[in-house]
C-alpha positions in Angstrom: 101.6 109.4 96.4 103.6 105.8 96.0 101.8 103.2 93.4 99.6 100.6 95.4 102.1 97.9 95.8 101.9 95.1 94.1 101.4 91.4 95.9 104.4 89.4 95.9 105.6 86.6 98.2 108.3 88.8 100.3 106.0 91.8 100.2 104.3 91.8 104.0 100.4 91.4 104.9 100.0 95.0 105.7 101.0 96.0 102.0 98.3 93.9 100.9 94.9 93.7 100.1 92.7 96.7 102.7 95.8 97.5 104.3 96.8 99.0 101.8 93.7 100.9 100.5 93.3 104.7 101.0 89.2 104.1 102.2 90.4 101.2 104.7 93.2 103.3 106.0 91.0 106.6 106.6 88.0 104.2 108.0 90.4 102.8 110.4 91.0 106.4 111.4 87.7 106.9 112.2 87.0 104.5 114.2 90.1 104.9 116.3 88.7 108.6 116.8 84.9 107.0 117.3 86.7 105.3 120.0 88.9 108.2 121.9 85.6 110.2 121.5 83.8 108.0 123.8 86.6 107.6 126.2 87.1 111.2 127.1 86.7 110.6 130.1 89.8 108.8 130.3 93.5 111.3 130.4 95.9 108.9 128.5 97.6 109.3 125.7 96.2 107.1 123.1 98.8 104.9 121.9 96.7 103.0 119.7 96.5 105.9 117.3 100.2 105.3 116.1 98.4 102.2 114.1 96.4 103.6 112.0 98.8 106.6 111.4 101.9 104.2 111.0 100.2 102.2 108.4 98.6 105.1 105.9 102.5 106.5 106.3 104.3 103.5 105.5 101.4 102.7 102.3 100.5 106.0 101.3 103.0 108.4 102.4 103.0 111.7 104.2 100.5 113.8 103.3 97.6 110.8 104.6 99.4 110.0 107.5 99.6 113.5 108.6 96.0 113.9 108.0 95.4 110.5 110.2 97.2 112.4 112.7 95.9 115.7 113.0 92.1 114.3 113.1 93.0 111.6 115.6 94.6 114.7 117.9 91.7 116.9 117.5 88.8 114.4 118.8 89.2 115.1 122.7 89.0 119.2 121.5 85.9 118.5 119.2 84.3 116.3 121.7 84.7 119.2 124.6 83.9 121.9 122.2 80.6 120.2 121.0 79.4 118.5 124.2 81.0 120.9 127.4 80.1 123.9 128.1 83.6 124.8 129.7 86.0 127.1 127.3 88.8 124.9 125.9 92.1 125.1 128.2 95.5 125.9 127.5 96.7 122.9 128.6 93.8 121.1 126.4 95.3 122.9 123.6 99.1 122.1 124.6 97.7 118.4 125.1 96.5 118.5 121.3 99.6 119.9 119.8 101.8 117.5 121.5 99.8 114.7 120.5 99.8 115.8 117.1 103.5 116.5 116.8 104.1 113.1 118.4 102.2 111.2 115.7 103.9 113.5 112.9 106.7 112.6 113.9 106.0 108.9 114.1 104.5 109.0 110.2 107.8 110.8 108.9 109.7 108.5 110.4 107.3 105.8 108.8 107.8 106.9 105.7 110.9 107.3 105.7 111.5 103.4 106.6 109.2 102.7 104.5 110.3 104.6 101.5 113.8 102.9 101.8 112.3 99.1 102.5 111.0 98.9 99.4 113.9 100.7 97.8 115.5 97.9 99.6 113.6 95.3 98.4 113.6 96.1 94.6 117.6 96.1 94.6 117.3 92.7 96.2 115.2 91.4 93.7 117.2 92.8 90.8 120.1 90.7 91.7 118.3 87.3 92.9 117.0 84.4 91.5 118.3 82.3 88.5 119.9 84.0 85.4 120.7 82.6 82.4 124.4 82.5 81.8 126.2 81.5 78.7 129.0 78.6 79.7 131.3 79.6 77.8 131.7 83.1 77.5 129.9 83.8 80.7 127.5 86.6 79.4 124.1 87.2 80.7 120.9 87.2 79.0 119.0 90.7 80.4 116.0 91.2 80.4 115.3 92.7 76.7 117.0 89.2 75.8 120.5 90.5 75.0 123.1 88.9 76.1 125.6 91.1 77.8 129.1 90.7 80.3 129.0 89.6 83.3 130.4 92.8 84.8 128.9 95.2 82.7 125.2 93.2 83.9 125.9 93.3 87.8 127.8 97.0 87.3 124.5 98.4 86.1 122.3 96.1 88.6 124.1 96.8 91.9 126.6 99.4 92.8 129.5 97.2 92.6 132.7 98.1 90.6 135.5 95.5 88.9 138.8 95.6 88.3 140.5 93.0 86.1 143.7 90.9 87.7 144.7 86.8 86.7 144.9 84.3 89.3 147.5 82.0 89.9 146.2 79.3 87.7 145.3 81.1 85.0 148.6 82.8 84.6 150.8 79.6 85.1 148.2 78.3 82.0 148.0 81.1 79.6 151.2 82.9 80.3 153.5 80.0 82.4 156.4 80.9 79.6 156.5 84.4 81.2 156.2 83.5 84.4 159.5 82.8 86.6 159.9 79.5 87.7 157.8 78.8 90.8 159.6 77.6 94.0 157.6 74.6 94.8 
Protein backbone atom coordinates (compact mmCIF):
# COMPACT_ATOMS: atom_id res chain seq x y z
CA UNK A 1 0.00 0.00 0.00
CA UNK A 2 1.77 3.56 -1.29
CA UNK A 3 2.55 6.12 1.84
CA UNK A 4 -0.25 8.84 2.06
CA UNK A 5 1.29 11.53 -0.10
CA UNK A 6 2.53 14.28 1.16
CA UNK A 7 0.99 18.03 0.24
CA UNK A 8 3.18 19.87 -2.02
CA UNK A 9 2.46 22.68 -4.52
CA UNK A 10 2.66 20.42 -7.89
CA UNK A 11 0.98 17.53 -6.04
CA UNK A 12 -2.91 17.64 -7.42
CA UNK A 13 -6.18 18.29 -5.21
CA UNK A 14 -7.25 14.72 -5.42
CA UNK A 15 -3.90 13.63 -3.60
CA UNK A 16 -4.79 15.77 -0.91
CA UNK A 17 -6.62 16.10 2.12
CA UNK A 18 -10.07 13.25 1.99
CA UNK A 19 -9.23 12.31 -1.37
CA UNK A 20 -6.75 10.79 -0.32
CA UNK A 21 -8.03 8.94 2.79
CA UNK A 22 -8.85 5.23 2.83
CA UNK A 23 -12.45 5.95 5.01
CA UNK A 24 -13.40 8.86 2.39
CA UNK A 25 -12.51 6.76 -0.51
CA UNK A 26 -14.57 3.52 0.71
CA UNK A 27 -17.53 6.09 1.92
CA UNK A 28 -17.57 7.45 -1.48
CA UNK A 29 -18.10 3.86 -2.54
CA UNK A 30 -20.95 3.54 -0.70
CA UNK A 31 -22.80 6.03 -1.57
CA UNK A 32 -22.21 5.48 -5.26
CA UNK A 33 -23.70 1.84 -4.51
CA UNK A 34 -26.56 3.64 -2.17
CA UNK A 35 -27.22 5.33 -5.29
CA UNK A 36 -27.24 2.39 -8.14
CA UNK A 37 -29.32 0.53 -5.46
CA UNK A 38 -32.12 2.91 -5.81
CA UNK A 39 -31.89 3.21 -9.42
CA UNK A 40 -32.38 -0.39 -10.41
CA UNK A 41 -34.82 0.27 -12.17
CA UNK A 42 -32.82 1.92 -14.59
CA UNK A 43 -30.44 -0.68 -17.33
CA UNK A 44 -27.35 1.57 -17.77
CA UNK A 45 -24.16 1.04 -17.13
CA UNK A 46 -23.09 3.26 -14.33
CA UNK A 47 -20.35 5.25 -15.40
CA UNK A 48 -20.08 7.24 -12.47
CA UNK A 49 -18.56 4.22 -10.64
CA UNK A 50 -15.17 4.63 -12.51
CA UNK A 51 -14.74 7.83 -9.88
CA UNK A 52 -14.63 6.43 -6.95
CA UNK A 53 -12.78 3.30 -8.29
CA UNK A 54 -10.23 5.52 -10.25
CA UNK A 55 -9.45 7.63 -7.27
CA UNK A 56 -8.81 4.66 -4.39
CA UNK A 57 -6.55 3.13 -7.44
CA UNK A 58 -4.53 6.08 -8.27
CA UNK A 59 -4.12 6.84 -3.99
CA UNK A 60 -4.17 3.58 -2.59
CA UNK A 61 -3.45 1.12 -5.13
CA UNK A 62 -4.89 -2.12 -6.38
CA UNK A 63 -6.04 -4.16 -3.82
CA UNK A 64 -8.76 -1.04 -2.66
CA UNK A 65 -9.66 -0.19 -5.97
CA UNK A 66 -10.54 -3.71 -6.80
CA UNK A 67 -12.50 -3.89 -3.75
CA UNK A 68 -14.38 -0.47 -4.87
CA UNK A 69 -15.08 -2.36 -7.94
CA UNK A 70 -16.33 -5.56 -7.07
CA UNK A 71 -18.91 -4.03 -4.44
CA UNK A 72 -20.04 -1.36 -6.80
CA UNK A 73 -20.78 -4.47 -9.50
CA UNK A 74 -22.52 -6.49 -7.10
CA UNK A 75 -25.39 -3.83 -5.89
CA UNK A 76 -27.92 -4.49 -8.81
CA UNK A 77 -27.46 -8.64 -7.81
CA UNK A 78 -27.76 -7.85 -4.01
CA UNK A 79 -30.59 -5.46 -4.54
CA UNK A 80 -32.63 -8.36 -6.83
CA UNK A 81 -31.50 -11.05 -4.58
CA UNK A 82 -32.82 -9.27 -1.31
CA UNK A 83 -35.89 -7.47 -2.61
CA UNK A 84 -37.28 -9.77 -5.99
CA UNK A 85 -38.56 -12.80 -5.79
CA UNK A 86 -37.36 -13.81 -9.41
CA UNK A 87 -34.08 -16.18 -9.46
CA UNK A 88 -31.05 -14.21 -10.63
CA UNK A 89 -30.49 -14.44 -14.56
CA UNK A 90 -27.69 -15.46 -16.61
CA UNK A 91 -27.53 -12.44 -18.22
CA UNK A 92 -27.81 -10.54 -14.61
CA UNK A 93 -24.84 -12.49 -13.84
CA UNK A 94 -22.90 -11.81 -17.30
CA UNK A 95 -24.07 -8.06 -16.64
CA UNK A 96 -22.18 -8.21 -13.17
CA UNK A 97 -18.95 -9.82 -14.40
CA UNK A 98 -18.65 -7.43 -17.20
CA UNK A 99 -19.10 -4.57 -15.09
CA UNK A 100 -16.66 -5.74 -12.71
CA UNK A 101 -13.93 -6.61 -15.19
CA UNK A 102 -14.54 -3.23 -16.80
CA UNK A 103 -13.80 -1.33 -13.55
CA UNK A 104 -10.70 -3.79 -12.86
CA UNK A 105 -9.51 -2.93 -15.67
CA UNK A 106 -9.97 0.78 -15.33
CA UNK A 107 -8.14 0.68 -11.58
CA UNK A 108 -5.04 -1.30 -13.05
CA UNK A 109 -4.66 0.96 -15.48
CA UNK A 110 -4.97 3.73 -12.68
CA UNK A 111 -2.44 2.54 -10.91
CA UNK A 112 -0.39 1.95 -13.12
CA UNK A 113 -0.43 5.85 -14.27
CA UNK A 114 -0.46 6.63 -11.19
CA UNK A 115 2.42 4.60 -9.93
CA UNK A 116 4.69 6.17 -12.67
CA UNK A 117 3.31 9.97 -12.17
CA UNK A 118 4.67 10.15 -9.02
CA UNK A 119 7.77 8.20 -10.05
CA UNK A 120 7.66 11.02 -12.55
CA UNK A 121 7.31 13.62 -10.35
CA UNK A 122 10.13 12.81 -7.75
CA UNK A 123 12.82 12.59 -10.71
CA UNK A 124 11.60 16.03 -11.51
CA UNK A 125 12.07 17.38 -8.29
CA UNK A 126 15.45 15.77 -7.77
CA UNK A 127 16.87 17.78 -10.57
CA UNK A 128 14.91 21.29 -10.13
CA UNK A 129 15.23 24.22 -8.19
CA UNK A 130 18.35 26.18 -7.19
CA UNK A 131 21.68 24.35 -6.22
CA UNK A 132 24.50 25.66 -4.75
CA UNK A 133 27.46 25.52 -7.05
CA UNK A 134 30.97 26.44 -6.27
CA UNK A 135 32.24 29.20 -9.04
CA UNK A 136 35.16 28.05 -9.37
CA UNK A 137 35.55 24.51 -9.41
CA UNK A 138 31.89 23.98 -10.27
CA UNK A 139 31.18 21.27 -7.62
CA UNK A 140 27.77 20.87 -6.01
CA UNK A 141 26.91 20.96 -2.55
CA UNK A 142 24.42 17.57 -2.01
CA UNK A 143 22.33 17.18 0.18
CA UNK A 144 24.44 15.68 3.20
CA UNK A 145 26.40 19.02 2.56
CA UNK A 146 29.34 17.61 0.54
CA UNK A 147 30.42 19.11 -2.16
CA UNK A 148 30.71 16.80 -5.09
CA UNK A 149 31.36 17.14 -9.29
CA UNK A 150 29.14 18.33 -11.37
CA UNK A 151 28.88 15.11 -13.36
CA UNK A 152 29.31 12.71 -10.76
CA UNK A 153 25.92 14.92 -8.89
CA UNK A 154 23.56 14.88 -12.05
CA UNK A 155 25.09 11.04 -13.04
CA UNK A 156 23.65 9.82 -9.86
CA UNK A 157 20.37 12.27 -9.96
CA UNK A 158 19.18 11.52 -13.47
CA UNK A 159 20.11 8.88 -15.93
CA UNK A 160 22.38 10.94 -17.92
CA UNK A 161 25.92 9.86 -18.95
CA UNK A 162 29.16 12.31 -19.83
CA UNK A 163 31.91 12.01 -21.77
CA UNK A 164 34.83 14.54 -21.60
CA UNK A 165 35.96 16.54 -25.06
CA UNK A 166 37.51 20.50 -25.14
CA UNK A 167 35.81 23.13 -27.12
CA UNK A 168 37.30 25.25 -29.42
CA UNK A 169 38.14 28.03 -27.02
CA UNK A 170 39.44 26.12 -24.52
CA UNK A 171 41.87 24.32 -26.60
CA UNK A 172 43.20 27.43 -28.58
CA UNK A 173 43.69 28.71 -24.61
CA UNK A 174 45.16 25.86 -22.78
CA UNK A 175 46.76 24.01 -25.58
CA UNK A 176 46.96 26.86 -28.74
CA UNK A 177 50.98 25.73 -28.94
CA UNK A 178 49.69 22.31 -30.06
CA UNK A 179 47.21 23.23 -32.07
CA UNK A 180 47.87 23.87 -35.89
CA UNK A 181 47.53 27.17 -37.04
CA UNK A 182 43.82 28.03 -37.60
CA UNK A 183 42.79 29.28 -41.13
CA UNK A 184 40.98 32.32 -40.31
Amino acid sequence: MPAPIQPQADVPPFERGLWNRVWFIALLCLVFAATDWELVPLVVFPFVFIFPVMLAAWNRGLWLAAACAGLLSLTRVAHQFAFDLSPITAEEVASTLIRFFVLALVAALTTLLGRQTRQLRQRVRALEGMLPICSFCKCIRDDQGDWVQLERYIAGHSEAQFTHSLCPGCAKEHYGDYLPPSKD
